[in-house]
C-alpha positions in Angstrom: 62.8 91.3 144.9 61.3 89.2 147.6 58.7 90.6 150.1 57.0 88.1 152.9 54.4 89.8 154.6 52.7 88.7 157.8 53.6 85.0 157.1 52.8 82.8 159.1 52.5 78.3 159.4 51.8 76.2 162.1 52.7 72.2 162.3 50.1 70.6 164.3 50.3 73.0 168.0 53.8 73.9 166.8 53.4 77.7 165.3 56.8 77.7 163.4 55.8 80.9 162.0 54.0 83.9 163.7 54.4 86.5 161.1 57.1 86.6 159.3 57.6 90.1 157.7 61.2 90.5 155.4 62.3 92.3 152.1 64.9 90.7 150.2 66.4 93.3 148.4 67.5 92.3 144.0 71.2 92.0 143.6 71.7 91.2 147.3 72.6 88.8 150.4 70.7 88.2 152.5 71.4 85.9 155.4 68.5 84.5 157.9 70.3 83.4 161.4 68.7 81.6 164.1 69.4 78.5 166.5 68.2 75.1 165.5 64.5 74.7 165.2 63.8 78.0 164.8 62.3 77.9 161.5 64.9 79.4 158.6 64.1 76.1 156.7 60.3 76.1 156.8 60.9 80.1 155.5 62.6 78.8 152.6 60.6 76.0 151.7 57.8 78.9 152.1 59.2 80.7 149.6 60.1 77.8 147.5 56.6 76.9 147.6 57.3 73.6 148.9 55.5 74.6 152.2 52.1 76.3 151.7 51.8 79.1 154.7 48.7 79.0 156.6 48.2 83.1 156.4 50.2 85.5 154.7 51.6 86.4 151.0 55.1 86.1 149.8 56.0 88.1 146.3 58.3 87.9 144.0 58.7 91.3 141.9 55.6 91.9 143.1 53.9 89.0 142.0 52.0 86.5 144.6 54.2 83.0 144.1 50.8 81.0 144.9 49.8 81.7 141.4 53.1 81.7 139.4 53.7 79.2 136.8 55.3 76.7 138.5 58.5 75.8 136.0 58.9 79.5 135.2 59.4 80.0 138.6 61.9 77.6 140.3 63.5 78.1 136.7 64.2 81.3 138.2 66.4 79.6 141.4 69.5 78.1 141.8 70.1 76.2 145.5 72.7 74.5 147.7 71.4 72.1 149.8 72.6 71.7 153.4 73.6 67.9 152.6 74.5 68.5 148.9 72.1 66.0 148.0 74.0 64.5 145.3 73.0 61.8 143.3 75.0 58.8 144.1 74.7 57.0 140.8 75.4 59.8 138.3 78.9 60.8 137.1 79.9 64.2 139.1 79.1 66.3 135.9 75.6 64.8 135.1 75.2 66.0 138.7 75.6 69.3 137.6 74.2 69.2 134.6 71.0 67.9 135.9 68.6 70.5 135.3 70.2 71.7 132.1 69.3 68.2 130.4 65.9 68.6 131.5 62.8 70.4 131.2 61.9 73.3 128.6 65.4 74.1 127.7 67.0 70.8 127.6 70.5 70.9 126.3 72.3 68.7 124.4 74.2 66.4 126.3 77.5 67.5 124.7 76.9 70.9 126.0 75.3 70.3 128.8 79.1 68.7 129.9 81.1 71.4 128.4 78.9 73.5 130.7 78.9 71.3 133.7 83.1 71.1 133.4 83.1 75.4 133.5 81.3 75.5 136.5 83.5 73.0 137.9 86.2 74.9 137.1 84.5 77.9 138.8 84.3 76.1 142.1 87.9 74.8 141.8 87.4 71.6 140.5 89.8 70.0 137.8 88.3 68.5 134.9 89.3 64.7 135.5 86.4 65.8 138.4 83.8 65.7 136.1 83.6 61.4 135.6 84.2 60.9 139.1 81.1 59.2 141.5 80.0 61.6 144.7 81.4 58.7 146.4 84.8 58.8 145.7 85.0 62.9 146.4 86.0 64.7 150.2 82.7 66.5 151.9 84.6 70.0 150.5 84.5 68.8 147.3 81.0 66.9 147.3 80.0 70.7 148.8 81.4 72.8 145.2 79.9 70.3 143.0 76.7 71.2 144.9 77.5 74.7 144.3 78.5 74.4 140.4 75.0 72.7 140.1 73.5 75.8 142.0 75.1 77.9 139.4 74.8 75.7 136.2 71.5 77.5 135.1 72.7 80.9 135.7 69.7 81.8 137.9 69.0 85.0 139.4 68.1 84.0 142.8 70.4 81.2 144.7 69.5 79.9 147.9 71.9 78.2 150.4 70.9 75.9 153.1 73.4 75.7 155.6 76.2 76.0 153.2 79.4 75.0 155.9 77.6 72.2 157.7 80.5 69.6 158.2 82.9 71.1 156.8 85.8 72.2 158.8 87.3 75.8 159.5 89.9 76.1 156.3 87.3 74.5 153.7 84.4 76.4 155.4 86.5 79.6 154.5 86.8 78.2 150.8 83.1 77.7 150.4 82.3 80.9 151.6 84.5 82.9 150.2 82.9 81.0 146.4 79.4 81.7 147.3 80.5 85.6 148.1 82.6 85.8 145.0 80.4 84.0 142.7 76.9 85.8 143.7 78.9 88.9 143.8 80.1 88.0 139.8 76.9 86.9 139.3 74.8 89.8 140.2 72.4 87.6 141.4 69.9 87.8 145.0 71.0 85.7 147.4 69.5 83.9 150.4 71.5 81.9 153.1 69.9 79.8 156.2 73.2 79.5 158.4 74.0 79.5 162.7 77.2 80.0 161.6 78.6 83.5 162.0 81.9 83.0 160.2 79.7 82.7 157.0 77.3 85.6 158.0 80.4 88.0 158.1 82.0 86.0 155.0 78.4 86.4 152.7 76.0 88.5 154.0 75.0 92.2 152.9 72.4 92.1 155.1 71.4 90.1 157.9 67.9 88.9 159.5 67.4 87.4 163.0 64.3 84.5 163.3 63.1 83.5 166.8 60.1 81.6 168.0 58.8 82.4 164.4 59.4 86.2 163.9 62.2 88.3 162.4 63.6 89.9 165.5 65.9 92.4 163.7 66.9 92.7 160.2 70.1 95.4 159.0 72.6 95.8 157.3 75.8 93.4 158.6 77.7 96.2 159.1 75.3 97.3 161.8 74.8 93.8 163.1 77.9 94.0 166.2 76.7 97.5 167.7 72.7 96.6 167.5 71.0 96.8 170.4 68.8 93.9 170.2 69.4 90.9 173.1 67.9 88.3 171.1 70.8 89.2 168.1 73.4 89.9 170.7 73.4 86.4 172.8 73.2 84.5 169.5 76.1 86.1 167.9 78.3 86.4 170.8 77.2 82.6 171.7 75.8 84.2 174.9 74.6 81.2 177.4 72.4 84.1 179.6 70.0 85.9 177.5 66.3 85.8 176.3 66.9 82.9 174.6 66.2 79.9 176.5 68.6 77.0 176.0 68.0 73.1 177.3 70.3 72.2 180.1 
């Protein structure tokens, strides 16, 4: 559904990517894993089209997303952000309903609730939830109204940014066992930017390792443990000696 091919950007002398080549297959997970800095964020951003690559072409169904029609196209994505990035002064389920009172399809606002309560629902969230302030909610929650607000549209492609960041063990497990069960319900494609493996083995179908701006390995996670790649090894095993270089 999404192909990159030969991508590549550069920051000033900082090349964050040399040529990225990956396939995101329709219907599936895919998660990109890396160390800090690596550039998972700048990939997504690339997609996005909030980044413009220097070389390169990214697709989507086949189609170059330099010259898509820019509201038909991020029409067609949902996305978690690593922060939630929440609006502060809007009610929980205006949050969620952002998009769907905006735009082309603008709902009414009555709907546009009734809507915003059901995917609150979806994510665990009672309805007294849905008048609440971001403010007066626990990071777990603030992190499942994110995801309802991913979701509200319906889109076929969801990204996730980090999606346990701050959270702790027990309420990273609830979020990702959501994002499995809900993309998985959904039938939608999926792309996660995570260093943490709990979620890789919790969401991914398949599984893609950036370093110093290239994909080093890409499988299935089922194949992930018994590759033979050092660069995956030492990061999923949390390896201090390796090829990758760490600051000490």
């Amino acid at each position: 559904m999404i192909e990159l091919s030969n991508v590549a950007k550069t920051f000033g002398k900082n090349r964050v990517l040399r040529g990225v080549n990956l396939t995101i297959p329709r219907g599936q997970s895919m998660v990109v894993i890396g160390g800090s800095g690596t550039g998972k964020s700048v990939l997504l951003k690339s997609i996005l089209g909030l980044v413009t690559p220097d070389s390169g072409r990214i697709t989507l169904d086949g189609s170059d997303v330099r010259e898509a029609n820019r509201d038909a196209f991020l029409a067609r994505f949902g996305m978690l952000f690593q922060g939630g990035a929440l609006f502060d002064s809007l009610r929980v389920w205006e949050n969620v309903a952002f998009r769907l009172m905006r735009g082309a399809t603008k709902r009414p606002k009555d709907e546009a609730r009734a809507i915003a309560i059901e995917k609150l629902r979806r994510v665990g969230l009672k309805p007294e939830t849905a008048d609440q302030f971001p403010g007066e909610l626990s990071g777990g929650m603030q992190k499942r109204v994110g995801l309802a607000r991913a979701i509200a549209a319906e889109p076929e492609i969801i990204f996730f940014d980090e999606p346990t960041t701050g959270l702790d063990p027990i309420m990273s497990g609830v979020i990702n066992a959501l994002i499995r069960e809900i993309v998985t319900e959904m039938g939608a494609t999926a792309m996660t930017i995570t260093h943490d493996m709990s979620s890789v083995r919790a969401i991914a179908d398949r599984v893609a390792m950036l370093h110093d701006g290239l994909i080093r390995w890409t499988g299935p996670v089922s194949e992930m443990d018994q590759a033979d790649d050092p660069y995956l090894q030492q990061f999923i095993h949390g390896r201090a000696e390796g090829p990758i270089e760490s600051v000490r």
